[in-house]
MDTraj code that builds the backbone (N, CA, C; nanometers):
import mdtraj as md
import numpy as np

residues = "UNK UNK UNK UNK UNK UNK UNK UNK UNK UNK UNK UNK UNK UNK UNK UNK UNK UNK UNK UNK UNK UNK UNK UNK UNK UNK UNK UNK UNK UNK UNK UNK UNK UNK UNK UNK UNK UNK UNK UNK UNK UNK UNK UNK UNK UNK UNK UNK UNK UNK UNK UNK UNK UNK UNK UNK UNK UNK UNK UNK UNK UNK UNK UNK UNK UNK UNK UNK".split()
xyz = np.array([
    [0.0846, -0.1184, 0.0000],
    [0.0000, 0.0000, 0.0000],
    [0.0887, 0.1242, 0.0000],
    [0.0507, 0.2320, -0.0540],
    [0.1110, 0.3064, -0.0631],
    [0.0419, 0.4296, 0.0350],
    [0.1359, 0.5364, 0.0916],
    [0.1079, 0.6405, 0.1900],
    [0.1807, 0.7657, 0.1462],
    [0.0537, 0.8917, 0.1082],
    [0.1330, 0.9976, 0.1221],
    [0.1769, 1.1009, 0.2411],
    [0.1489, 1.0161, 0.3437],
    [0.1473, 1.0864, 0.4522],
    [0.2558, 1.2119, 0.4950],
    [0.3733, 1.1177, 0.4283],
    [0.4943, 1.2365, 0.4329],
    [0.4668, 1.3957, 0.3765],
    [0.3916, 1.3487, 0.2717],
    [0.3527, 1.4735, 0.1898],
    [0.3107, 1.5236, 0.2531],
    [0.1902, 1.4967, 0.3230],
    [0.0782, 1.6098, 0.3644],
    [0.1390, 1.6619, 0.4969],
    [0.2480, 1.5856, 0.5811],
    [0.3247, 1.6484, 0.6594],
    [0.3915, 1.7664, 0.5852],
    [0.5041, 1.7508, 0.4842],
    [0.5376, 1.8421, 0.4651],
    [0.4428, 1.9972, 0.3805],
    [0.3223, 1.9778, 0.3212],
    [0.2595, 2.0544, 0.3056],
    [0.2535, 2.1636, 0.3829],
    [0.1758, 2.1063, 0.5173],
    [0.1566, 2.1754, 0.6326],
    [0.2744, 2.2289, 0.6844],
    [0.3917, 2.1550, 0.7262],
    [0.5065, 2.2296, 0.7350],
    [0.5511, 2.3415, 0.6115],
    [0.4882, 2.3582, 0.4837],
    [0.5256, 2.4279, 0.4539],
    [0.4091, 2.5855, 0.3979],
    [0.3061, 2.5355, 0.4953],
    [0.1788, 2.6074, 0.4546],
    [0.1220, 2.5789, 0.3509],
    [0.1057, 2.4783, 0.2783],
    [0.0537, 2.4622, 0.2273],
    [-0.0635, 2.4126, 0.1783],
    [-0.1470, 2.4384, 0.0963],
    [-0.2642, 2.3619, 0.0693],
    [-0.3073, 2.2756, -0.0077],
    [-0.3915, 2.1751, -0.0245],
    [-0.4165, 2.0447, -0.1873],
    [-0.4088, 2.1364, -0.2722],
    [-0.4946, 2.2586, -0.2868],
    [-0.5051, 2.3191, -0.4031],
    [-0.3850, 2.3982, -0.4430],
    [-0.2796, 2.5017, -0.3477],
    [-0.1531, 2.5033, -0.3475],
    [-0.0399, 2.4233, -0.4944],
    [-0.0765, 2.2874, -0.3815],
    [0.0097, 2.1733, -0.4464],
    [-0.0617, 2.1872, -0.6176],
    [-0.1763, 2.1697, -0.6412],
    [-0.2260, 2.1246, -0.7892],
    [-0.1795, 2.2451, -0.8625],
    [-0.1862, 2.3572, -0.7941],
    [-0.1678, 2.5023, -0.8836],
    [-0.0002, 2.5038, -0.9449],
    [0.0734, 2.4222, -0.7928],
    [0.2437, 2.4750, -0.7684],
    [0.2637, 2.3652, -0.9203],
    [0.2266, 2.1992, -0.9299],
    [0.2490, 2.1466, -1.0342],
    [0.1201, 2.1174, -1.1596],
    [0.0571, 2.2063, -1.1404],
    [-0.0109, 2.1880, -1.2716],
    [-0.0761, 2.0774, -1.3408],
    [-0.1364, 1.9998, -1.2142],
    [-0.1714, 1.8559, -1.1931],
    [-0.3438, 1.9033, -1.1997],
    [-0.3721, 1.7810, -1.2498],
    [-0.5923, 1.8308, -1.2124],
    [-0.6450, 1.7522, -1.0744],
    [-0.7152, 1.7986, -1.0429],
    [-0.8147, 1.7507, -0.9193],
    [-0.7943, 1.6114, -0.8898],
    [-0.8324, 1.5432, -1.0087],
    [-0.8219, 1.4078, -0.9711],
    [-0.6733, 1.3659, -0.9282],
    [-0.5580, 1.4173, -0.9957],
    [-0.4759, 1.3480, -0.9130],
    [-0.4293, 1.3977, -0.7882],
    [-0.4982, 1.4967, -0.7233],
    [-0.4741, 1.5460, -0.5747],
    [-0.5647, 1.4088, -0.5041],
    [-0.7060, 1.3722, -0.5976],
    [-0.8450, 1.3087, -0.5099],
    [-0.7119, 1.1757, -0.5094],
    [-0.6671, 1.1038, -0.6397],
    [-0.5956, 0.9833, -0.6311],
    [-0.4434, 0.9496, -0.4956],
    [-0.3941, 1.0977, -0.4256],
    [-0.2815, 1.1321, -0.3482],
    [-0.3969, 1.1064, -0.2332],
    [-0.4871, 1.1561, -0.2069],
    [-0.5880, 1.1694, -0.0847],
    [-0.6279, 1.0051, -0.0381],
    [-0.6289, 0.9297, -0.1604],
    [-0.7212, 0.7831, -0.1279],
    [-0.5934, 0.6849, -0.1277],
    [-0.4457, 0.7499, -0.1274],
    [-0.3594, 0.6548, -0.0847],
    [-0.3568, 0.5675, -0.2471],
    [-0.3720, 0.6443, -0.3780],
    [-0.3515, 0.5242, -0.5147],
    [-0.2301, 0.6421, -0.5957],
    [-0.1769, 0.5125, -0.6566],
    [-0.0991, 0.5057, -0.7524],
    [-0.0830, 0.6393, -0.8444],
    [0.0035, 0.7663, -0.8454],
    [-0.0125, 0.8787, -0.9735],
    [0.1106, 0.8561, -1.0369],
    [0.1131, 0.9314, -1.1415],
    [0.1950, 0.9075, -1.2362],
    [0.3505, 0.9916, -1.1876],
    [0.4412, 0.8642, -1.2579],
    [0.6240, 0.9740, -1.1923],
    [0.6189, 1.0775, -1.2321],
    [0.6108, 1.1395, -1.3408],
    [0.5776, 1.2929, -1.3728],
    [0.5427, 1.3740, -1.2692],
    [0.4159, 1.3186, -1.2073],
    [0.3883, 1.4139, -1.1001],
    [0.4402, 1.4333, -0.9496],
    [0.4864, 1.2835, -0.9222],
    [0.6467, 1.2735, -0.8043],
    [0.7078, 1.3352, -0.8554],
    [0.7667, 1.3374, -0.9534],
    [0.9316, 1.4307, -0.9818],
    [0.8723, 1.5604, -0.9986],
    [0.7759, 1.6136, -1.0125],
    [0.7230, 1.7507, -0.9844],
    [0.7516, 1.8240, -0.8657],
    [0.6128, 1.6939, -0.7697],
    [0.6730, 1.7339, -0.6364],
    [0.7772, 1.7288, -0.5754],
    [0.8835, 1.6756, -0.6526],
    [1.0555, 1.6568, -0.5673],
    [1.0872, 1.7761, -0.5917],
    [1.0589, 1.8431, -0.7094],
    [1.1291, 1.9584, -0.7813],
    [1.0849, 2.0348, -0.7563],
    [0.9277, 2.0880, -0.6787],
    [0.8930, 2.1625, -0.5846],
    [0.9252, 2.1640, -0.4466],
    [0.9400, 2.0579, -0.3846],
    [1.0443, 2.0964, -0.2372],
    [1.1597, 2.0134, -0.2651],
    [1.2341, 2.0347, -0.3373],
    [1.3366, 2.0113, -0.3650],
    [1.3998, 1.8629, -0.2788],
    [1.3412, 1.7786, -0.3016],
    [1.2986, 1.6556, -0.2241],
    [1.3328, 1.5264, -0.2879],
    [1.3454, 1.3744, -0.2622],
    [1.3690, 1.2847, -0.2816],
    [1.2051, 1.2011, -0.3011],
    [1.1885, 1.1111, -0.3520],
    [1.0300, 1.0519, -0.3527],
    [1.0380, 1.0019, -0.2192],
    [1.1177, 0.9399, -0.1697],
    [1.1453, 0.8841, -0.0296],
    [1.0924, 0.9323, 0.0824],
    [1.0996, 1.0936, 0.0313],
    [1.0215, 1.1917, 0.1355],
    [0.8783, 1.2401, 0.1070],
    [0.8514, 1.1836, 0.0206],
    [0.6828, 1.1946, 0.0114],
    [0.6175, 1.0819, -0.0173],
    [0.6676, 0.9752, 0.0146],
    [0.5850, 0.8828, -0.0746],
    [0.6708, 0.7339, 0.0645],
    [0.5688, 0.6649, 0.1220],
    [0.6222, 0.5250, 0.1815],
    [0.5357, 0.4043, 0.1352],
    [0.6070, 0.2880, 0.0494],
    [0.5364, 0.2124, 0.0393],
    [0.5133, 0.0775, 0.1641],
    [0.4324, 0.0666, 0.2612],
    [0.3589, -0.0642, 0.3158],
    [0.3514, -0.1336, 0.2871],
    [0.4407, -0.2759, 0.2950],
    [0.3830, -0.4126, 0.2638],
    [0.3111, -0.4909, 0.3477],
    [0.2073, -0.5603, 0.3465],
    [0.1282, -0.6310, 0.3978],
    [0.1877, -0.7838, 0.3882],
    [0.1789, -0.8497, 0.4603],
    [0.2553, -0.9973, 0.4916],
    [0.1254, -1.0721, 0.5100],
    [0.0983, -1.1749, 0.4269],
    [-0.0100, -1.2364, 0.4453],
    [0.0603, -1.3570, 0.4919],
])
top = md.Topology()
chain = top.add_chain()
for i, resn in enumerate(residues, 1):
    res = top.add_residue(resn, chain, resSeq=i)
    for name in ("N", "CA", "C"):
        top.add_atom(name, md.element.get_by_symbol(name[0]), res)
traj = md.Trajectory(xyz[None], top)
């Protein structure tokens, strides 16, 4: 499973808002709604957000494995 939790930490650490973020990379709604429900967006729009806080994916993005 995937978690953007880091993100929305650093958002807030950086004042920021969802709509902020969609304006800062030029992304549409849905892929803020797809970051919100914890699914899959496209690398384009990670390497956006790296290149907006000048960041690693590592720092916005943790993937969860589940152990069945």
């Amino acid at each position: 499973m995937i978690s953007y939790n880091k993100l929305w930490h650093m958002l807030v650490d950086k004042g920021m808002t969802q709509t902020d973020l969609q304006r800062a990379i030029k992304c549409s709604s849905n892929t803020i709604s797809k970051i919100k429900r914890n699914e899959t967006i496209s690398m384009q729009n990670l390497i956006e957000i790296c290149q907006l806080f000048n960041c690693q994916i590592s720092d916005i993005v943790t993937i969860e494995y589940v152990i069945k």
